[in-house]
C-alpha positions as CSV (number, residue, x, y, z in Angstrom):
1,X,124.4,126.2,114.8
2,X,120.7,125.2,114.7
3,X,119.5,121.5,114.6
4,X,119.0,121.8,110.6
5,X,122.3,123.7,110.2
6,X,124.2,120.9,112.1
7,X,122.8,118.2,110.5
8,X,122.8,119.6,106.6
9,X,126.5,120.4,107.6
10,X,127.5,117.4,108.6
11,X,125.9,115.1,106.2
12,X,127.2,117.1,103.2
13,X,130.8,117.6,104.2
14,X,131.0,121.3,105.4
15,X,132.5,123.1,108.7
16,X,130.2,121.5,111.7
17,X,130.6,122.5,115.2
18,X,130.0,118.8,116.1
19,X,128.1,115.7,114.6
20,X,124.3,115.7,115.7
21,X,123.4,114.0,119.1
22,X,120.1,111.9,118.3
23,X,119.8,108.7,119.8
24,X,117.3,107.6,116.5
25,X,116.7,104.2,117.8
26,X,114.2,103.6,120.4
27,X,113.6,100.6,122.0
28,X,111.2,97.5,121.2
29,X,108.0,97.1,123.4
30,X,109.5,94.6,125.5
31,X,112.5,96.7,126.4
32,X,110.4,99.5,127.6
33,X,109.0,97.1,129.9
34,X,112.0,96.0,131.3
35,X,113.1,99.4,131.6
36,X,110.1,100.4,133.6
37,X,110.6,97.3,136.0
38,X,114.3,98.2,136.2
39,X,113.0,101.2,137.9
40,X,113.2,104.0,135.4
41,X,111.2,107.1,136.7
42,X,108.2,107.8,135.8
43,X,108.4,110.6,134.4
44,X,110.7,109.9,131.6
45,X,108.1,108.9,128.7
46,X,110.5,108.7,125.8
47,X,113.8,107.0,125.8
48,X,115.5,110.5,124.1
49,X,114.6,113.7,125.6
50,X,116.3,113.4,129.3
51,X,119.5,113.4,127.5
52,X,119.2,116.4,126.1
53,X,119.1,115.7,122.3
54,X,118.9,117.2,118.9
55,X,116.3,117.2,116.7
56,X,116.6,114.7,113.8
57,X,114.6,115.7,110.6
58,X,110.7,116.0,111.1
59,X,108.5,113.9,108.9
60,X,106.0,116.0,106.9
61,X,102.8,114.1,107.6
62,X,101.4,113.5,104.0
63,X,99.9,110.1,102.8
64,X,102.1,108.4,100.7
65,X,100.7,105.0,101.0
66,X,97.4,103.7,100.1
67,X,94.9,106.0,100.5
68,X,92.0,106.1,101.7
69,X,94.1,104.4,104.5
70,X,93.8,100.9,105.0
71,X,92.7,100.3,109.2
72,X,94.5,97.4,110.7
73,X,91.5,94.7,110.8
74,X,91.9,91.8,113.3
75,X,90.8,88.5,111.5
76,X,91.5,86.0,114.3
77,X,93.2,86.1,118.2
78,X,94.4,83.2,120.6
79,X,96.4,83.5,123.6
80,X,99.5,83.1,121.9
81,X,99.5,84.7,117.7
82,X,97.4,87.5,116.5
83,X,96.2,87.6,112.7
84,X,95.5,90.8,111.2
85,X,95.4,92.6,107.7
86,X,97.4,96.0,107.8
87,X,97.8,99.3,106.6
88,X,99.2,97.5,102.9
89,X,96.4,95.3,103.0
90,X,99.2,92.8,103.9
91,X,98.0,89.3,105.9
92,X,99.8,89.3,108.9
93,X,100.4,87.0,112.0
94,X,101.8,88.3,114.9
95,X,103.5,85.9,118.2
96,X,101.8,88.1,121.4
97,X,104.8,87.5,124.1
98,X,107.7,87.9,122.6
99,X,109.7,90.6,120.1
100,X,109.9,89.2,116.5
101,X,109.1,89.9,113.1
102,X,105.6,89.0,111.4
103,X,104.8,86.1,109.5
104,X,103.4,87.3,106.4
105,X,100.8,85.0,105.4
106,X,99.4,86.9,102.3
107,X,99.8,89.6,100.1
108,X,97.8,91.9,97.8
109,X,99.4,91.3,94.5
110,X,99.7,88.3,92.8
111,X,99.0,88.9,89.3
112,X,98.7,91.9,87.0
113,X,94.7,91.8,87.9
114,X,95.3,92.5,91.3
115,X,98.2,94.8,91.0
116,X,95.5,96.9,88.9
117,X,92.6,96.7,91.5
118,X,94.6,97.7,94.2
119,X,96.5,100.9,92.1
120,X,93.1,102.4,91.4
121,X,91.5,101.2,94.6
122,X,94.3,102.6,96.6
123,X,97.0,104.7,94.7
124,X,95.6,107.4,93.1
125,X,98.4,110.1,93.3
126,X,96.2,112.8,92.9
127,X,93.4,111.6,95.5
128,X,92.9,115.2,98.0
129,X,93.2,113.0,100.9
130,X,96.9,112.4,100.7
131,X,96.8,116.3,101.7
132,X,95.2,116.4,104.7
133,X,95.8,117.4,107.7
134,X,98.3,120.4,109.6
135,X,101.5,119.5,107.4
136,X,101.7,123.3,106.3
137,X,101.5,124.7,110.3
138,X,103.6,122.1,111.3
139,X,106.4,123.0,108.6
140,X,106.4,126.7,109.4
141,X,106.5,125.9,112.7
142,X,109.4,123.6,112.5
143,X,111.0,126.1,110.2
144,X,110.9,128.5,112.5
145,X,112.3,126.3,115.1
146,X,115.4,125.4,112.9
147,X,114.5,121.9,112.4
148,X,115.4,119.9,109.2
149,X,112.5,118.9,107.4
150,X,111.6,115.5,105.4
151,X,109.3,113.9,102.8
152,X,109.0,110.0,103.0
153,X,109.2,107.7,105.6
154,X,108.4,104.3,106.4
155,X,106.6,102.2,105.7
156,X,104.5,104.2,102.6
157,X,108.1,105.3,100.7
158,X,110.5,103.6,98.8
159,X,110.9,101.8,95.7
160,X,111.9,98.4,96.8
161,X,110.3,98.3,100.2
162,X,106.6,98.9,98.8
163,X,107.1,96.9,95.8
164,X,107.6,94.0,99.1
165,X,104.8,95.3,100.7
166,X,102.5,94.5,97.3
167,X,104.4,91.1,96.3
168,X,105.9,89.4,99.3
169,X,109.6,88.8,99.2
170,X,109.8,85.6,97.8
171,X,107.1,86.4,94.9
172,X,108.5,88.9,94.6
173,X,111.6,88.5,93.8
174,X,110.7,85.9,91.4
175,X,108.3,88.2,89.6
176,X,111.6,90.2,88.6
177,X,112.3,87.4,86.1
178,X,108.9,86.2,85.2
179,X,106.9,89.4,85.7
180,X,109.6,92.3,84.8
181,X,107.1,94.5,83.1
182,X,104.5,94.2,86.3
183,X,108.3,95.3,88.6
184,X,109.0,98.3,86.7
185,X,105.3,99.4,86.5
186,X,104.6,98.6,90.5
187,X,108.2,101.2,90.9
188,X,107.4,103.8,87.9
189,X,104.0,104.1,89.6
190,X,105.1,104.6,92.9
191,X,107.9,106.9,92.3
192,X,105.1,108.6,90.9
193,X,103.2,108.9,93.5
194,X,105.5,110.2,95.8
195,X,106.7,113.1,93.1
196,X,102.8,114.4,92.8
197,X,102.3,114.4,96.3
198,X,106.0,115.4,96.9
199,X,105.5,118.6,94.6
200,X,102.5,120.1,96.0
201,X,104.1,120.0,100.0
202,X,107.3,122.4,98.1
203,X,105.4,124.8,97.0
204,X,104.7,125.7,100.8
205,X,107.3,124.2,102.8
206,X,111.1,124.2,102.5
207,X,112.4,120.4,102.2
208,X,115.8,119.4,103.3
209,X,115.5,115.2,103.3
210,X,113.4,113.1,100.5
211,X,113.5,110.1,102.9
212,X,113.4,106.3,101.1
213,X,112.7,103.0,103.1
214,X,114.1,100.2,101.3
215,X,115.0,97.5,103.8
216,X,116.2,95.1,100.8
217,X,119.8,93.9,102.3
218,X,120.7,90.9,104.5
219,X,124.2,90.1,106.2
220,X,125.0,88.7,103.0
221,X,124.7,91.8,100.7
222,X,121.1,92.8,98.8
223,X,118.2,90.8,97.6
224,X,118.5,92.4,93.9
225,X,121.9,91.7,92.0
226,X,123.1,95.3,91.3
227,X,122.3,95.2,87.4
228,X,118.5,94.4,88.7
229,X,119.0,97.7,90.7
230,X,120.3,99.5,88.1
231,X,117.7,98.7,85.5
232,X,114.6,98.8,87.9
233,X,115.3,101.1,90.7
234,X,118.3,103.1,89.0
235,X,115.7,105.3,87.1
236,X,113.1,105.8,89.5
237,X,116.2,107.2,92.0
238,X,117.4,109.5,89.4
239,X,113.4,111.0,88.8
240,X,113.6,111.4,92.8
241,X,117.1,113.0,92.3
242,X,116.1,115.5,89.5
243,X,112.9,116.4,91.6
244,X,115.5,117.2,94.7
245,X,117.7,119.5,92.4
246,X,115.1,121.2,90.8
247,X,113.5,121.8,94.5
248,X,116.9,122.9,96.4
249,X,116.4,119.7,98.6
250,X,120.2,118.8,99.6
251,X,119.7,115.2,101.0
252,X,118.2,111.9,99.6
253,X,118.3,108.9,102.4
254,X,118.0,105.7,102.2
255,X,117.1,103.7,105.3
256,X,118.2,99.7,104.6
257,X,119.3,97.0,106.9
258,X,122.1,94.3,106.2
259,X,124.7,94.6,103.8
260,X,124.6,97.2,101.2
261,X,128.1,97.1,99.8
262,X,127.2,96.4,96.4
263,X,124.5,98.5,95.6
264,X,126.3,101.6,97.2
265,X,127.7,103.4,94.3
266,X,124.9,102.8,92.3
267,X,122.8,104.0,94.9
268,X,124.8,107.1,95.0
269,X,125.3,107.5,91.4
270,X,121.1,108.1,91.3
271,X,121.9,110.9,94.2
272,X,121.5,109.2,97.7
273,X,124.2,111.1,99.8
274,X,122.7,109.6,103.5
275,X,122.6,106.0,104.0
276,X,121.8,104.4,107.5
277,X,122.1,102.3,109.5
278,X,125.2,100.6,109.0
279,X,124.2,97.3,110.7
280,X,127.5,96.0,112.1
281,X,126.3,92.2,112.6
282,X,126.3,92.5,108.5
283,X,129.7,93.5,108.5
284,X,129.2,97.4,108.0
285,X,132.3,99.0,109.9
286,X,131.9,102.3,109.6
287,X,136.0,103.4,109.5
288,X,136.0,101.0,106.5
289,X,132.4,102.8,104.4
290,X,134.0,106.3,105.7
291,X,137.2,105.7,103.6
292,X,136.1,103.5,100.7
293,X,132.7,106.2,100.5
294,X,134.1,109.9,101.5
295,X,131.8,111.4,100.1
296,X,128.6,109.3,101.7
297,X,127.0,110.7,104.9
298,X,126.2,108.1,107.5
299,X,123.8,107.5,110.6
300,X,124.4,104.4,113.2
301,X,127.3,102.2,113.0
302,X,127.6,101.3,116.9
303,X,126.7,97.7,118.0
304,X,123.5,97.8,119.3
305,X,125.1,94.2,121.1
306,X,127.5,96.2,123.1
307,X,125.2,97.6,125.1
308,X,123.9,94.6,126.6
309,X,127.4,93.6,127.8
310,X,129.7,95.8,130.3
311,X,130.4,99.8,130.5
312,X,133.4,98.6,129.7
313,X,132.4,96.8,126.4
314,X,130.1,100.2,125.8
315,X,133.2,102.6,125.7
316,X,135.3,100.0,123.4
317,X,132.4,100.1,120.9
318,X,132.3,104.1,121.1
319,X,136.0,104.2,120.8
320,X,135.9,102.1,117.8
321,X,133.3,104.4,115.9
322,X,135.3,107.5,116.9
323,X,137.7,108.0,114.3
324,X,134.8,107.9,111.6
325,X,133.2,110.6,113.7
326,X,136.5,112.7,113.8
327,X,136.6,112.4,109.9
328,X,133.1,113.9,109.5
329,X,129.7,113.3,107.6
330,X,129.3,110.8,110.3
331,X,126.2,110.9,112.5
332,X,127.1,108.2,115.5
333,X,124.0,106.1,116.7
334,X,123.0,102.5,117.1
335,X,122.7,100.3,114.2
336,X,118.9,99.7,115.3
337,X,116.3,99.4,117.5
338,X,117.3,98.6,121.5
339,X,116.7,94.7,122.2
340,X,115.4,93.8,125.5
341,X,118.9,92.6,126.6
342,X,119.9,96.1,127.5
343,X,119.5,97.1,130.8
344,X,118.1,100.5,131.7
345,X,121.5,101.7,133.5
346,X,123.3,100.6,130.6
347,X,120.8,102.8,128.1
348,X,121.6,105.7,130.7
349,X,125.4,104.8,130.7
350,X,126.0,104.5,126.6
351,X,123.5,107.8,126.0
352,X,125.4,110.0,128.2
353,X,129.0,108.1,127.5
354,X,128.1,109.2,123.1
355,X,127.0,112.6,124.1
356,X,130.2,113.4,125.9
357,X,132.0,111.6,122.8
358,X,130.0,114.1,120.4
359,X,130.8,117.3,122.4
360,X,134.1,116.4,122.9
């Protein structure tokens, strides 16, 4: 089997020779580092490719985010924080020797006003420049090369995630009670977006994955109660799932951290079928979703936290995720990005100990 056969196999249930090999998650900044003063060769430039991987789905490179593109501005630097206005127009501040998250200091839309100024500034669906670029050489290319293909990725697709990227979470989430007409215009509009830009790339290139970034779950379960999902997401997913049908595309993701329990079935109601990655400091065990969801593919699952511990502690955590992978539409892979408490030799060790695991 190819890399798009092996991956559209798994994911939906059928006959697979084996799950995909990926390692998706790549290190933080600061791990690299380490990984370089821990004496890993030169030559190696990616944390992926000397282990002999498969390819994951490739992103077609169309702009689904504002447009013209906003450049990353730097408003003011010390020797400690970075402030900065990004690609969303977002006010951010950055800490400059360590690995964190930003603080946002400021976002676009506060108020119907500026939720207008920045959709025709920013969001036309049908500005030319959201087709730029090589897309159409690089999907016949990776067509050729029996890659799976994909529309959307982070951070410029999604329902929740850019409605965040406009409001802030806190505003947000509060404009859901006070501001409910604003929500479901900000989501109608995007979804959209994506479907205008999403129909012209079909017309020339096959489409396996419409990819969505939602990020809207902590430990303790989703920032939305699931009637809020239902009523405001629920029927921009199912515009994004008639789209899919009516273009043969077999797989909608959703990429969201935390806990996602509660909004799962409504989630897959709409027509996600691919849900990663199964954080398993929130409590996402993925023998427990493989039962309770059978019909739900999956991607990550293994304790990212394991692999800053013992070989030992490393083959525990694969032999834990093991009978999930024997029951199929399970892709095993960390359940995020590699924290700088992992050693390089224990990166080597884990990548080579889950590729033996796969092909077993």
């Amino acid at each position: 089997m190819n890399d798009r056969e092996r991956f559209l196999a798994c994911i939906l249930g059928e006959p697979v020779d084996r799950p995909p090999f990926w390692l998706f998650w790549k290190p933080w900044d600061r791990t690299w580092e380490r990984w370089e003063r821990e004496g890993k060769p030169d030559q190696i430039i990616d944390h992926r490719s000397v282990f002999g991987v498969d390819q994951g789905p490739m992103t077609i490179p169309v702009n689904t985010g504002p447009c013209p593109r906003i450049n990353k501005t730097i408003i003011s630097e010390d020797r400690d924080y970075i402030v900065f206005i990004d690609s969303w127009g977002i006010k951010r501040r950055d800490y400059k020797h360590g690995e964190s998250m930003s603080d946002f200091l400021d976002f676009p839309v506060k108020t119907y006003a500026d939720w207008l100024e920045f959709r025709d500034k920013w969001l036309n669906p049908d500005d030319p420049r959201r087709l730029e670029g090589n897309w159409r050489e690089l999907g016949a290319a990776w067509l050729t090369k029996g890659y799976p293909i994909l529309l959307g990725d982070y951070p410029d697709a999604g329902i929740f995630g850019p409605f965040r990227w406009l409001m802030g979470d806190e505003n947000g989430l509060v404009a859901f009670h006070t501001m409910p007409d604003l929500v479901h215009e900000i989501m109608d509009h995007m979804t959209s977006l994506y479907l205008t830009v999403f129909a012209q790339v079909v017309k020339e290139v096959r489409v396996d994955v419409i990819h969505l970034w939602e990020d809207m779950c902590y430990k303790g379960g989703p920032l939305i109660s699931p009637q809020f999902w239902e009523d405001f997401m629920g029927p921009c997913y199912r515009r994004i799932k008639a789209f899919a049908i009516q273009n043969n595309i077999p797989v909608i993701s959703v990429d969201t951290d935390g806990q996602p329990d509660k909004i799962t079935p409504l989630m897959m109601r709409a027509g996600v079928n691919f849900l990663f990655p199964m954080e398993v400091a929130a409590g996402c065990d993925v023998n427990i979703w493989r039962d309770r969801y059978p019909t739900l593919g999956m991607m990550g699952g293994i304790d990212k936290r394991a692999l800053a511990k013992t070989p030992l502690a490393i083959d525990q955590e694969l032999a834990r995720v093991k009978p999930a992978m024997k029951k199929g539409r399970y892709i095993p892979d960390l359940d995020h990005l590699v924290p700088d408490d992992v050693s390089w030799e224990n990166y080597c060790y884990y990548a080579e100990s889950l590729k033996r695991m796969i092909y077993s």
